[in-house]
SERO-4910 file (N, C-alpha, C, O; in steps of 0.05 Angstrom, whole numbers):
BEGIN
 pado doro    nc1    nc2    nc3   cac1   cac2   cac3    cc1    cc2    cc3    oc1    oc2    oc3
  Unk    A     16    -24      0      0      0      0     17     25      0     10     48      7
  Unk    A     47     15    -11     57     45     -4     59     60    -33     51     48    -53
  Unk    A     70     85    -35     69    102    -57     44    102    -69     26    115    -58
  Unk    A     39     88    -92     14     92    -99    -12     86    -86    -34     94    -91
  Unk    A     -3     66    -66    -41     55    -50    -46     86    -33    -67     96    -27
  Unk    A    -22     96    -27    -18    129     -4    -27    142    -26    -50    149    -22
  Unk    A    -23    145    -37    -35    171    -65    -60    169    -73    -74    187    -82
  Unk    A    -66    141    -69    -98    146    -81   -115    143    -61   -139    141    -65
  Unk    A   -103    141    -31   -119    138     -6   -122    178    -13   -141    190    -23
  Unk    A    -98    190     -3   -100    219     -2   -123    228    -25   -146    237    -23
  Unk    A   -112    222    -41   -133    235    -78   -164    220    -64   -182    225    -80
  Unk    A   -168    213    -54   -199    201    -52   -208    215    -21   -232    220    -21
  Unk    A   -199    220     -2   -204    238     11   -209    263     14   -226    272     28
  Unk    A   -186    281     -7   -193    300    -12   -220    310    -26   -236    327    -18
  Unk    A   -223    291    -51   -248    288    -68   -268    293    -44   -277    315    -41
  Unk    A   -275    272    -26   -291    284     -7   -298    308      6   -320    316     13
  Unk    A   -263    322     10   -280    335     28   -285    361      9   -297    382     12
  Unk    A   -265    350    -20   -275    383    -37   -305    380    -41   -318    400    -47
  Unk    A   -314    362    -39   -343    361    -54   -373    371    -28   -393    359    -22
  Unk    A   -364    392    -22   -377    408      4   -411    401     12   -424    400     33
  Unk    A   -417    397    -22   -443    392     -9   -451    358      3   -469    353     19
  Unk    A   -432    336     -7   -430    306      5   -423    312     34   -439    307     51
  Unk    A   -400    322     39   -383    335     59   -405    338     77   -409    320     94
  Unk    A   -424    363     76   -440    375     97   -467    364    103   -481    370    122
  Unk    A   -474    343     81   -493    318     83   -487    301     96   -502    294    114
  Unk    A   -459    283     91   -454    272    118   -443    282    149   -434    268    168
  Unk    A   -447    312    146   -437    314    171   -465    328    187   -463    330    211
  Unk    A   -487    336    175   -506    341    179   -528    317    188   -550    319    200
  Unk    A   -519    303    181   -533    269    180   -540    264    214   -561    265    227
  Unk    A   -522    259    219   -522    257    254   -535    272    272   -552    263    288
  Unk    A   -527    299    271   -538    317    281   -570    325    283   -582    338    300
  Unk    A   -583    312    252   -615    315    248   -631    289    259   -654    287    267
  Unk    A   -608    269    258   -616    235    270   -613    239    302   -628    225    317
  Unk    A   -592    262    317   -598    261    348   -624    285    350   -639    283    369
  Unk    A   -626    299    337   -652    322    344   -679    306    333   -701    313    338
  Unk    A   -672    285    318   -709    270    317   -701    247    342   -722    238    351
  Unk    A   -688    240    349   -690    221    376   -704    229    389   -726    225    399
  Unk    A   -677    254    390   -691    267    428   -710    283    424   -714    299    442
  Unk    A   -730    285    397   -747    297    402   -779    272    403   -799    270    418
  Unk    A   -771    259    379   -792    243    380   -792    204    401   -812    193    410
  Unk    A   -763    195    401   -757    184    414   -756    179    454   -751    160    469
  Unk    A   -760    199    455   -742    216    483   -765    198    502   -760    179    517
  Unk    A   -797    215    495   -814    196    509   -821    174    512   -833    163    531
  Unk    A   -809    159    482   -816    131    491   -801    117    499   -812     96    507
  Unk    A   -766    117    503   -739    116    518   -747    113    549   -743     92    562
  Unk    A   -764    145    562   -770    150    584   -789    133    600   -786    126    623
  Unk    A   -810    128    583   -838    109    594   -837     82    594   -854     67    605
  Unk    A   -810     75    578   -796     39    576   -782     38    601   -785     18    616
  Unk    A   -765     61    608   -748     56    640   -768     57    655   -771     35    665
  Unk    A   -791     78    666   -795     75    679   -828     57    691   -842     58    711
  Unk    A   -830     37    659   -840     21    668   -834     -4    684   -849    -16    699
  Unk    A   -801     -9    677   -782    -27    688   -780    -14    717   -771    -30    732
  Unk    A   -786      9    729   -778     11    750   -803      3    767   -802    -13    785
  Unk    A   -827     18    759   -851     12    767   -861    -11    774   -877    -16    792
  Unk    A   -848    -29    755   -861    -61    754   -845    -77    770   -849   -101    773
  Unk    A   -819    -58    787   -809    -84    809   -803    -69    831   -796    -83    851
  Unk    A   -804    -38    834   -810    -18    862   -838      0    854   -839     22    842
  Unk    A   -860    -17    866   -891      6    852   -884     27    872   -878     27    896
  Unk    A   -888     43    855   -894     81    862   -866     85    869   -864    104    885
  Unk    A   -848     77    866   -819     91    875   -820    116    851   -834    118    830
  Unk    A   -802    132    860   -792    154    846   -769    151    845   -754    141    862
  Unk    A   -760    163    815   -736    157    799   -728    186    790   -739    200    773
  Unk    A   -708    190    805   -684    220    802   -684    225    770   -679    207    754
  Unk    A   -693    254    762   -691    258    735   -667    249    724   -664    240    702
  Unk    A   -641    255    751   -623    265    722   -616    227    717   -606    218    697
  Unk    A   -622    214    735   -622    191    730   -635    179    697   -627    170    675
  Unk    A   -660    185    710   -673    178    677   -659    196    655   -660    185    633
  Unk    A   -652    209    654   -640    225    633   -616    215    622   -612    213    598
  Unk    A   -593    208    646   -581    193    630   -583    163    626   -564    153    614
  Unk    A   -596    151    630   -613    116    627   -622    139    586   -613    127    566
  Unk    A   -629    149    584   -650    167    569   -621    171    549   -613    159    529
  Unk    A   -613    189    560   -591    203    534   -571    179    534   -565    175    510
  Unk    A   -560    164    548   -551    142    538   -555    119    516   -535    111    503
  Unk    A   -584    108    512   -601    102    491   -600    117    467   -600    106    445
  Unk    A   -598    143    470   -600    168    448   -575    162    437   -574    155    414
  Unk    A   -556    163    450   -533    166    443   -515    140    426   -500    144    407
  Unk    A   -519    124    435   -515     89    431   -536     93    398   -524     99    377
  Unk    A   -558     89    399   -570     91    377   -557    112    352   -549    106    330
  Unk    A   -558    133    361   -548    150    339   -519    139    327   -513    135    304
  Unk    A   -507    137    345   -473    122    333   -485     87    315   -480     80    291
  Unk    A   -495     76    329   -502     53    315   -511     59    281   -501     48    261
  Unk    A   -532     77    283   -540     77    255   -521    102    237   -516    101    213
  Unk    A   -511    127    256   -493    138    237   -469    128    227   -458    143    210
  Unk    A   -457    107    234   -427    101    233   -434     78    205   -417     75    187
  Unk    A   -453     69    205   -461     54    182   -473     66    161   -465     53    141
  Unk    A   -486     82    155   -501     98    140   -486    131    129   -493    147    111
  Unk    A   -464    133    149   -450    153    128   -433    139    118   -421    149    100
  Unk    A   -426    118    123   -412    102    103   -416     97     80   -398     93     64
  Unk    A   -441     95     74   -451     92     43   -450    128     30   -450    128      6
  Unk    A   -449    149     38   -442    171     34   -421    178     23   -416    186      0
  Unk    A   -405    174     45   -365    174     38   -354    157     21   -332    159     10
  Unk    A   -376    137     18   -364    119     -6   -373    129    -39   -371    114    -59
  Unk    A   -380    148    -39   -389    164    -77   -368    164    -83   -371    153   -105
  Unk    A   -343    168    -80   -312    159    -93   -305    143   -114   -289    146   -133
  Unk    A   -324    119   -105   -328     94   -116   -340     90   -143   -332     76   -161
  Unk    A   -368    108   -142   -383    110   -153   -384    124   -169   -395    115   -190
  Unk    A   -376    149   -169   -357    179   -180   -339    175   -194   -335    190   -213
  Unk    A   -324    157   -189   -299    149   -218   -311    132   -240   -309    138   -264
  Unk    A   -323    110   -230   -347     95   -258   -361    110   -272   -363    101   -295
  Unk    A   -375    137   -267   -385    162   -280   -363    175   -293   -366    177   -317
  Unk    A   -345    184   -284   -332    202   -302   -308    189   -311   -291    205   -318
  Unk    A   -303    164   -314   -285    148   -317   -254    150   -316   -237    144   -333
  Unk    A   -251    159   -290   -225    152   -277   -224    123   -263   -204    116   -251
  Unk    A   -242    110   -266   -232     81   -256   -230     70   -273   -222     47   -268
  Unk    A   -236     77   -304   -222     56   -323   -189     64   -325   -169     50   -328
  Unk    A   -192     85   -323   -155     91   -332   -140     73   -301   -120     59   -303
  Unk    A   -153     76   -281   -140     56   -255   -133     32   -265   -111     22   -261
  Unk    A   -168     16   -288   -157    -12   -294   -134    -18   -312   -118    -37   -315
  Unk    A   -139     11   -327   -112     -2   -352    -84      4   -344    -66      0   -359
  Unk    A    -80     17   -308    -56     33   -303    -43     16   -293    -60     -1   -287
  Unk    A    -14      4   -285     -8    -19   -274     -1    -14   -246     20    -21   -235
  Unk    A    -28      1   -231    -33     -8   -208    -49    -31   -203    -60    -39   -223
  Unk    A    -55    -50   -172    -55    -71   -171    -80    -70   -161    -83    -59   -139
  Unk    A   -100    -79   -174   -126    -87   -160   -141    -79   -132   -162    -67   -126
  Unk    A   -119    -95   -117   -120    -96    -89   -116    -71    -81   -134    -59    -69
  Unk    A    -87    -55    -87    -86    -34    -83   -108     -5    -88   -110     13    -72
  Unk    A   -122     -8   -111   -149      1   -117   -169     -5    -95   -170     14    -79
  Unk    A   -183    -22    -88   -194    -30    -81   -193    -20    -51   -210     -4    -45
  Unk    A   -175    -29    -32   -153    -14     -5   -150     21     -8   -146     37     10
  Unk    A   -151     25    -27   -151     55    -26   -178     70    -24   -180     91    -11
  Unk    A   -199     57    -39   -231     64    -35   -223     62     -3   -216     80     12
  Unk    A   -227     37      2   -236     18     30   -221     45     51   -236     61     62
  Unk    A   -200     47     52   -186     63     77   -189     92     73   -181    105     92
  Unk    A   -201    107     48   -210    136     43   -234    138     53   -242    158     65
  Unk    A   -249    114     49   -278    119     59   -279    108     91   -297    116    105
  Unk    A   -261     93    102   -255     94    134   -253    119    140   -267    132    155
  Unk    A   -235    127    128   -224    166    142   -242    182    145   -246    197    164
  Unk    A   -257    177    121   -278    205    123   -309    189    141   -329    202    144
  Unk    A   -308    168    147   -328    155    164   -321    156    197   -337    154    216
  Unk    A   -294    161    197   -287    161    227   -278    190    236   -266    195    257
  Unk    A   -287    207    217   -277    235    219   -309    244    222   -312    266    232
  Unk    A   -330    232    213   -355    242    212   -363    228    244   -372    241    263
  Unk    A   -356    194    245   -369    179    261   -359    198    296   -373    200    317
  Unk    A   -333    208    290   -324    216    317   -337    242    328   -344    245    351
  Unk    A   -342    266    303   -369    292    312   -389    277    316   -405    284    334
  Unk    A   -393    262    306   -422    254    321   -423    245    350   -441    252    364
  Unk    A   -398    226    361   -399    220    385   -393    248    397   -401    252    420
  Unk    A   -377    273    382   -370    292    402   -396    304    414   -398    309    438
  Unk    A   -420    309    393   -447    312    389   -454    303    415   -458    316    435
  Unk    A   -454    274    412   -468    259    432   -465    263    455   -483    266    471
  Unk    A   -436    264    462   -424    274    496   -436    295    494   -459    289    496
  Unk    A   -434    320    490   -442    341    494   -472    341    508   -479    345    531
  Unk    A   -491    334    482   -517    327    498   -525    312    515   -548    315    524
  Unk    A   -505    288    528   -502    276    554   -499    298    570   -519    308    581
  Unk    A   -473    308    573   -460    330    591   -488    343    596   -495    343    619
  Unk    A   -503    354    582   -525    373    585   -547    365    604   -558    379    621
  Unk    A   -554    333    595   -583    327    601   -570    298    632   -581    299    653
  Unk    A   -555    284    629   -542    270    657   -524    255    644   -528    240    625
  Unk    A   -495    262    660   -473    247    652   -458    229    673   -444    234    693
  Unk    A   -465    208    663   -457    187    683   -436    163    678   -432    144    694
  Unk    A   -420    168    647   -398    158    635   -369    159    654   -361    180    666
  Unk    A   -361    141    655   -330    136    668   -316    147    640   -325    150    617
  Unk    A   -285    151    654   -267    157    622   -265    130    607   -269    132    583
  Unk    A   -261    106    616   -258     84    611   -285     81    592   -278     72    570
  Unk    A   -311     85    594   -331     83    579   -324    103    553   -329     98    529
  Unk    A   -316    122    561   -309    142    543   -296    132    515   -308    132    494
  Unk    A   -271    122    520   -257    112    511   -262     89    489   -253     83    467
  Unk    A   -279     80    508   -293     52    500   -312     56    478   -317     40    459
  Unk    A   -324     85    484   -346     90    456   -327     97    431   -334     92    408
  Unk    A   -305    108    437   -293    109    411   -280     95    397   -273    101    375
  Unk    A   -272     65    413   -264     43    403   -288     26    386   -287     11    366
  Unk    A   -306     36    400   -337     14    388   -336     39    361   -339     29    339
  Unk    A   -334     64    361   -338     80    333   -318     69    311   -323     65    287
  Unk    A   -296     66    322   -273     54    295   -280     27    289   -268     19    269
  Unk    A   -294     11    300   -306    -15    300   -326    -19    284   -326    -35    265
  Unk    A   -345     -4    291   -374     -1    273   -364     16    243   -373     10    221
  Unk    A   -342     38    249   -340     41    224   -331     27    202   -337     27    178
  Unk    A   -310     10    218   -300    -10    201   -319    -23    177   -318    -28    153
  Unk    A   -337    -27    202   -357    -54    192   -372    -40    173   -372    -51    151
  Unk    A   -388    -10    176   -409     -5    159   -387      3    134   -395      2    110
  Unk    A   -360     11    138   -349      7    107   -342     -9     95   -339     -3     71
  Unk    A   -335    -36    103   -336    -52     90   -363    -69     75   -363    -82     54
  Unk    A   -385    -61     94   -409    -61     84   -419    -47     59   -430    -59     41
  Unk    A   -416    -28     60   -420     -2     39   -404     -5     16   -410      1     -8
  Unk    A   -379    -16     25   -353    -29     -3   -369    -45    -18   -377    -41    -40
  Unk    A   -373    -72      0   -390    -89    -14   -412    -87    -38   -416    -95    -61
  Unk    A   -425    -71    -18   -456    -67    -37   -461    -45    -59   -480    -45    -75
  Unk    A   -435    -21    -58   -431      0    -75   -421    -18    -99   -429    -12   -121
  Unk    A   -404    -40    -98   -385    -37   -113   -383    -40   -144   -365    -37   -160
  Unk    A   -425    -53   -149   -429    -61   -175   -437    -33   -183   -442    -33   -207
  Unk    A   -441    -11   -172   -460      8   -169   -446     23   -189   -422     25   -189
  Unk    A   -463     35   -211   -446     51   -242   -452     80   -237   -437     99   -242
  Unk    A   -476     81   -229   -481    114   -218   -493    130   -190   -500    121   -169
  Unk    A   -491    148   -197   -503    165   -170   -530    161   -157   -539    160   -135
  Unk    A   -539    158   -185   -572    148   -179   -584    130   -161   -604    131   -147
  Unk    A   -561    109   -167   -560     84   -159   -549     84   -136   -559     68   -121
  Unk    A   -523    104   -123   -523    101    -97   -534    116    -80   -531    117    -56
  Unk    A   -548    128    -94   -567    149    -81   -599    132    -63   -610    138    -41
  Unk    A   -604    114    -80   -627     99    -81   -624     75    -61   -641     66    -46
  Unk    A   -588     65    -65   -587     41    -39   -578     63    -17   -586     53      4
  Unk    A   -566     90    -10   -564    106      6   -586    108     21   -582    104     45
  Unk    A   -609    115     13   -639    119     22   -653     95     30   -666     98     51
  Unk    A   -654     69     19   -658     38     27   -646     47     56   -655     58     76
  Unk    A   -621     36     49   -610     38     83   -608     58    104   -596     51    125
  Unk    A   -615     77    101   -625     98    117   -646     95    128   -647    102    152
  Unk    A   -663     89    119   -700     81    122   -699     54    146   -712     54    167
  Unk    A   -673     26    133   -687      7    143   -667      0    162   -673    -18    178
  Unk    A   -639     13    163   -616     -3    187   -621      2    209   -612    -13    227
  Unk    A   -639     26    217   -640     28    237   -662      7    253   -660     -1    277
  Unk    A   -676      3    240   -699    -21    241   -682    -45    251   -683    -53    275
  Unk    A   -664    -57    229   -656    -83    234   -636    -80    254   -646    -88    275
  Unk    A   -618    -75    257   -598    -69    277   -606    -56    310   -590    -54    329
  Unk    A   -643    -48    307   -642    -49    332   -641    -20    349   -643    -17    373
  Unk    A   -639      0    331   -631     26    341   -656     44    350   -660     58    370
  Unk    A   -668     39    332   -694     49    335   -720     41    357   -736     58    366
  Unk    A   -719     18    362   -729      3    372   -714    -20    383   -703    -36    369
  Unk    A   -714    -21    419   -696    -52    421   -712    -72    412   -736    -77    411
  Unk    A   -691    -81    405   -695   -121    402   -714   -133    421   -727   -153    415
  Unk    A   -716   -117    447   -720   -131    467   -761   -127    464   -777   -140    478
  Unk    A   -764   -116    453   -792    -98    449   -807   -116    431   -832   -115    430
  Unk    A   -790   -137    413   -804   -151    382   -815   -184    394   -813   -196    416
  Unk    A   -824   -189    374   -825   -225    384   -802   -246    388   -779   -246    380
  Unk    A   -813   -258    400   -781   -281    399   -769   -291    375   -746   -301    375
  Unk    A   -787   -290    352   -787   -301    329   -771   -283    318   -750   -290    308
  Unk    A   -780   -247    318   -763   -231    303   -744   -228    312   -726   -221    297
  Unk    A   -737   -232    344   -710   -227    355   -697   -254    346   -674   -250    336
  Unk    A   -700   -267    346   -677   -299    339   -674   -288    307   -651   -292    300
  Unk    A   -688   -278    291   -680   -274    269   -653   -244    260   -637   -238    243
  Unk    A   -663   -236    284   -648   -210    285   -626   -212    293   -612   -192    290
  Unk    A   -615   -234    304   -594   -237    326   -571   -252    300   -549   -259    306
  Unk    A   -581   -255    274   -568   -269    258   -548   -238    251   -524   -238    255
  Unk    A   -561   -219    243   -550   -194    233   -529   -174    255   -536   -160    274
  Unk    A   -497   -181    243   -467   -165    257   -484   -134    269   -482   -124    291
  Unk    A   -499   -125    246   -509    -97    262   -522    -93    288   -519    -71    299
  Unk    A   -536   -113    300   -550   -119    321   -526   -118    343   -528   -101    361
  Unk    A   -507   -134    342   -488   -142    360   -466   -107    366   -455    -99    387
  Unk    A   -468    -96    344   -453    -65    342   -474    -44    360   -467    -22    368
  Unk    A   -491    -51    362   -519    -27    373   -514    -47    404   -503    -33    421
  Unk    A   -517    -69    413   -513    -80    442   -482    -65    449   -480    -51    469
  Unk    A   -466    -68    436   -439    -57    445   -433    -29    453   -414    -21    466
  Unk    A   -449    -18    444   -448     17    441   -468     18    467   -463     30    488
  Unk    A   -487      7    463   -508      4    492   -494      1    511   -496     20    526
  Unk    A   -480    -16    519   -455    -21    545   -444     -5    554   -445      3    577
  Unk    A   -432      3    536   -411     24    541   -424     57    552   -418     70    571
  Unk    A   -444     63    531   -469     85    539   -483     82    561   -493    101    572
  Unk    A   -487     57    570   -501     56    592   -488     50    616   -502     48    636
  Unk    A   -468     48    619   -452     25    640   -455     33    663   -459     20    683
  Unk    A   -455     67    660   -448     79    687   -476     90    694   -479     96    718
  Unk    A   -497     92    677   -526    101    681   -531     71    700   -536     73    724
  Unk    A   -529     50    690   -529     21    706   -521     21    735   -537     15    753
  Unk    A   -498     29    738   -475     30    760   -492     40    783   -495     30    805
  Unk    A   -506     74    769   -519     95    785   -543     82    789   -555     99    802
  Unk    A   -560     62    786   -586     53    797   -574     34    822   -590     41    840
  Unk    A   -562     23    831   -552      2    844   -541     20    866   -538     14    890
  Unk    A   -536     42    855   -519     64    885   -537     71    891   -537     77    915
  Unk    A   -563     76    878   -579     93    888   -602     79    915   -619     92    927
  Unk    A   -597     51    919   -607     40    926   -626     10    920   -637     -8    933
  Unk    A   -622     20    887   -645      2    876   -637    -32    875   -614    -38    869
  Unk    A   -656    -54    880   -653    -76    877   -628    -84    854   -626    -67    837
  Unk    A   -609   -109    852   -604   -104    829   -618   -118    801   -609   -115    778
  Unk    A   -642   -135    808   -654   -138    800   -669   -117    770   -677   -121    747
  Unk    A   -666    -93    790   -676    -73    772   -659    -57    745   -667    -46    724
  Unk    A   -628    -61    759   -612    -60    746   -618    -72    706   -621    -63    684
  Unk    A   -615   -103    725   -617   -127    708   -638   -122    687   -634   -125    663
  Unk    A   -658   -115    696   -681   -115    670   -678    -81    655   -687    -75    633
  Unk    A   -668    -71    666   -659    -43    653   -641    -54    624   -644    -47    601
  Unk    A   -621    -73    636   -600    -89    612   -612    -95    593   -605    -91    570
  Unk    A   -638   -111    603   -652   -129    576   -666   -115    567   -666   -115    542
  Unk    A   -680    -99    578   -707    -81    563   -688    -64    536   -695    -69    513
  Unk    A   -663    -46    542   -649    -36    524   -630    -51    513   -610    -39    506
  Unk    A   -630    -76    509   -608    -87    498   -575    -92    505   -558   -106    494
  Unk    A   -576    -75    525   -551    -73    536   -541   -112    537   -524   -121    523
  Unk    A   -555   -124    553   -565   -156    555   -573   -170    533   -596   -179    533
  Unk    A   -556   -176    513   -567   -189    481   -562   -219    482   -544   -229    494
  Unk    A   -582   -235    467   -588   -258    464   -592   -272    441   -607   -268    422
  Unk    A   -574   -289    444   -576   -305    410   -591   -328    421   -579   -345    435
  Unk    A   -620   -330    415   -634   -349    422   -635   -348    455   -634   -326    467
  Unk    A   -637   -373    470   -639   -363    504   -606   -356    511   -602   -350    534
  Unk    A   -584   -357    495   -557   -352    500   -549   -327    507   -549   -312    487
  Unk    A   -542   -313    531   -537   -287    534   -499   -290    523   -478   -303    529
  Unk    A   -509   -263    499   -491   -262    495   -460   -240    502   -459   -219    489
  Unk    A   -437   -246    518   -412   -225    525   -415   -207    505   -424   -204    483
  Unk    A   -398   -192    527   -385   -165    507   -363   -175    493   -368   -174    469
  Unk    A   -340   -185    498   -325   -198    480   -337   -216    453   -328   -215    430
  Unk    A   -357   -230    461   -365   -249    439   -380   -226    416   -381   -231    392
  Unk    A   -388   -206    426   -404   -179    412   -375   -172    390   -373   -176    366
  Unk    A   -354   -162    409   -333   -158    383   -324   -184    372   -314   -176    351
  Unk    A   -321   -208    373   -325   -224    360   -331   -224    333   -317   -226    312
  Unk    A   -361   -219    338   -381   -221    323   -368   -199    294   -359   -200    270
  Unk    A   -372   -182    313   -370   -153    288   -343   -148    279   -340   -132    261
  Unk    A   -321   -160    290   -299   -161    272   -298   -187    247   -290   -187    224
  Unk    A   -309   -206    265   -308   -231    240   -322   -226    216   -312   -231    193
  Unk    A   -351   -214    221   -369   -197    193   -352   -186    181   -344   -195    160
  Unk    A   -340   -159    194   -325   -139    177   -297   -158    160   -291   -153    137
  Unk    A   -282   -177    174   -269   -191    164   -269   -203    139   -252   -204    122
  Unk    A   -300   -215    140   -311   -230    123   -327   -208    101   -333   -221     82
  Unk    A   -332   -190     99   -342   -173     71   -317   -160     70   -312   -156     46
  Unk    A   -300   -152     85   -270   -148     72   -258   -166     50   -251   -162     26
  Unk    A   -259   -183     62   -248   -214     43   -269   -214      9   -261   -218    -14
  Unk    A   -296   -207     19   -309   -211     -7   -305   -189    -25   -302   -195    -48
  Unk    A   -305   -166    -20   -302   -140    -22   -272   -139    -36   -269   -118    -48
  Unk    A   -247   -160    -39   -220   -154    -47   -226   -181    -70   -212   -180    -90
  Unk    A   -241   -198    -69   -249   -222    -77   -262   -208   -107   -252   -213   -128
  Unk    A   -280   -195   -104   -291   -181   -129   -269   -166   -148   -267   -170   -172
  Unk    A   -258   -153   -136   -238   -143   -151   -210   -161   -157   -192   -151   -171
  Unk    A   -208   -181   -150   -180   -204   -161   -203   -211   -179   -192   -212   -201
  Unk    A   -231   -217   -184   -240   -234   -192   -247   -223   -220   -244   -236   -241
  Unk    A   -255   -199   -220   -259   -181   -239   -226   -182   -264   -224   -186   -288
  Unk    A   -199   -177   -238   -180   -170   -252   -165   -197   -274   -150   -194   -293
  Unk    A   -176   -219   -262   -167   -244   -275   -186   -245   -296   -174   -250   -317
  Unk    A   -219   -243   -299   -226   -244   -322   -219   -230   -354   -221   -238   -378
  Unk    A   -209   -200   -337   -196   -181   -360   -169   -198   -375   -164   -202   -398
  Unk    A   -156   -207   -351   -126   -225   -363   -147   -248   -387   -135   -265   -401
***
């Protein structure tokens, strides 16, 4: 990847960020996805905790700033889940943008190497996914800080490890599925698909914990599910921590886990946080592999 895979990583970055209006679409993305949470989400976040509280201390009262962050925690976890995947398909027009104006044919006839093509999309569109994915978490703290902040640094930390993680994944995702893609139109149209429905499947919108057993065992098949429990952990850990100091059963704790997913289940199997990255590195592993697979496969038919 050196000399030329570095040159066309830089040349494909820049493209991004000259192109102001992709640029301020994906960086605007987040910011409109946390102001419809917490505007239309917020109540029904609030009336899920404190039905869990109701239903195992009746008539106790529950400290706002408590619920707020149980509350902006959820907000927060969600928004990274579906933005870190979904501006990925954004940052990836690079891809799509050279098949239009045909600078990726002069790539095939140039005697650069496939792979190296290929690795240069893949790690241009990481940059500008982990440069968008990280304002959004800055976003996110901030409106913690505001409404109840109950994060350790260690959680802190932790959310930005789960952001380079998820970004991974939603670009190698977005590699994948862009890659037959000839025009704008076209990634404009799977852009909007998955905007509409990842947040659905993966869980962000709605926990897992809320569907049938039928849809959750089906759900539990999909890496995105397991990326939205991980971000939950880490967002919630210390909102968790603060029910248990406060007196509460830990019981109550416990179903706080499951109601938001924090507590994920592949079938009756509760599943670790380790086995969670597991999960979502072996995916991203595995559409990496397919994702470099298309392009050797492509380059041997031309031979």
């Amino acid at each position: 990847m050196k000399g030329v895979g570095t040159t066309l990583i830089k040349r494909n970055v820049k493209m991004f960020f000259k192109d102001k209006g992709t640029f301020f679409t994906a960086l605007i993305t987040p910011m409109i996805l946390l102001v419809l949470y917490a505007t239309f989400l917020n109540n029904v976040y609030r009336n899920s905790f404190l039905q869990v509280f109701e239903a195992i201390v009746p008539g106790v009262k529950v400290d706002d700033n408590l619920l707020n962050g149980l509350v902006g925690g959820l907000l927060l976890s969600s928004l990274l889940s579906v933005s870190t995947v979904t501006v990925s398909f954004c940052a990836n027009l690079c891809m799509v943008q050279d098949k239009v104006t045909g600078a990726r044919s002069d790539f095939d006839v140039s005697p650069v190497k496939p792979r190296s093509i290929a690795l240069g999309y893949y790690i241009s569109t990481a940059i500008n996914g982990l440069i968008i994915g990280f304002s959004a978490l800055a976003l996110g703290l901030v409106y913690l800080a505001i409404t109840g902040w109950y994060l350790s640094f260690l959680d802190v930390l932790a959310l930005f490890g789960d952001v380079m993680i998820m970004v991974a994944f939603g670009t190698a995702l977005s590699s994948l599925v862009c890659y037959p893609l000839k025009s704008q139109g076209q990634l404009s149209a799977v852009g909007t698909v998955v905007s509409a429905g990842y947040g659905f499947i993966c869980g962000a919108y709605m926990p897992i914990s809320s569907f049938s057993s039928g849809i959750r065992n089906v759900m539990s098949f999909f890496p995105g599910t397991y990326g939205t429990s991980l971000l939950r952990n880490h967002a919630l850990q210390g909102a968790f921590e603060e029910v248990t100091a406060q007196g509460f059963p830990e019981i109550v704790a416990e179903e706080l886990k499951n109601m938001s997913d924090a507590n994920f289940y592949f079938f009756d199997g509760k599943v670790q946080v380790w086995q969670m990255l597991l999960v979502l590195l072996g995916a991203t592993a595995l559409l990496i592999g397919g994702y470099l697979l298309l392009y050797a496969l492509k380059a041997r038919k031309k031979k």
